[in-house]
C-alpha positions as CSV (number, residue, x, y, z in Angstrom):
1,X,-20.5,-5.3,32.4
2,X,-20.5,-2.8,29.7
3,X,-21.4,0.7,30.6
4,X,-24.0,1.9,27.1
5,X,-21.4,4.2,26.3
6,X,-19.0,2.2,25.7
7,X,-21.5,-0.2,23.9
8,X,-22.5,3.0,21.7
9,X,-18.9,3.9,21.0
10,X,-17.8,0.3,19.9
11,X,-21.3,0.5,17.9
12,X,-19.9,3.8,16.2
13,X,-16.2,2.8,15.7
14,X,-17.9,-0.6,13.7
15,X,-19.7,1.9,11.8
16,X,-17.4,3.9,10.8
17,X,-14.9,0.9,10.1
18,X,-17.6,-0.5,7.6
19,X,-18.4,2.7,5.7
20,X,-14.4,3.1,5.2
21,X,-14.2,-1.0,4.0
22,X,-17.6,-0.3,1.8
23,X,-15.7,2.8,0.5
24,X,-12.7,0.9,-0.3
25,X,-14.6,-2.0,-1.7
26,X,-16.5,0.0,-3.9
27,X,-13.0,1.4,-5.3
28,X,-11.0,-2.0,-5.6
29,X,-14.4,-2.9,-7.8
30,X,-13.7,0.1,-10.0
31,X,-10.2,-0.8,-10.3
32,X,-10.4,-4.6,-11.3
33,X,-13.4,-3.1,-13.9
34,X,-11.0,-1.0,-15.7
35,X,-8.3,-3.6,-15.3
36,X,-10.7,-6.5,-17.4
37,X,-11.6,-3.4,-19.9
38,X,-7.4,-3.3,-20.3
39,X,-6.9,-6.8,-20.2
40,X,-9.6,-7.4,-23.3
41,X,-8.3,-4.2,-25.1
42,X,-4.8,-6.0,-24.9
43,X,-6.0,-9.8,-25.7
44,X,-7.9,-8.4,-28.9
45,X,-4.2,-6.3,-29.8
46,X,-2.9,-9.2,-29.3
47,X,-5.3,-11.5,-31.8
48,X,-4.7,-8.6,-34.3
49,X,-0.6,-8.5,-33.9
50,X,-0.9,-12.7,-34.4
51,X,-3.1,-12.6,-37.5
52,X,-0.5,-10.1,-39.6
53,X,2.5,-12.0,-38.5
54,X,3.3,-14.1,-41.8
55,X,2.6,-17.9,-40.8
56,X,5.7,-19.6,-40.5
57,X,6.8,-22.5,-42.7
58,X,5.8,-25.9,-41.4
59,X,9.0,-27.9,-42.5
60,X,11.7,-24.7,-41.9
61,X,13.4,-24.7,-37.6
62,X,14.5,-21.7,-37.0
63,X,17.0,-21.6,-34.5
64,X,17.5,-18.6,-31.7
65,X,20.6,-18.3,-32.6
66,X,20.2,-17.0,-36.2
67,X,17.8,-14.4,-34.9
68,X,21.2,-13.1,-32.3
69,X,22.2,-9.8,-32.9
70,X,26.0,-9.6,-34.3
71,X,27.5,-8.4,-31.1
72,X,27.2,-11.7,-29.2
């Protein structure tokens, strides 16, 4: 059988092990929060960068191979 101090110990050592994970939690949340504002900041940037590329000419291929720089 337990002795109640070892039962209040393992009480206080679960405590304290939640408050840390509800600490840590609460900071993860934070992080992912800011990390959706960035990730719409950077999907609108990236709406605006495709509407002032020119559209490209349905009929013209362009190959990769035109767009090489000369050193290759």
């Amino acid at each position: 059988m337990d002795h109640p101090n070892d039962t209040d110990q393992r009480l206080t050592d679960l405590e304290i092990k939640a408050s840390f994970t509800e600490d840590l939690v609460d900071s993860l949340n934070e992080i992912v929060a800011r990390q959706q504002q960035q990730i719409e900041q950077l999907t609108r940037e990236l709406v605006n960068l495709r509407q002032q590329m020119p559209a490209p000419d349905a009929g013209q291929f362009r190959s990769l191979r035109d767009e090489l720089p000369p050193h290759y």
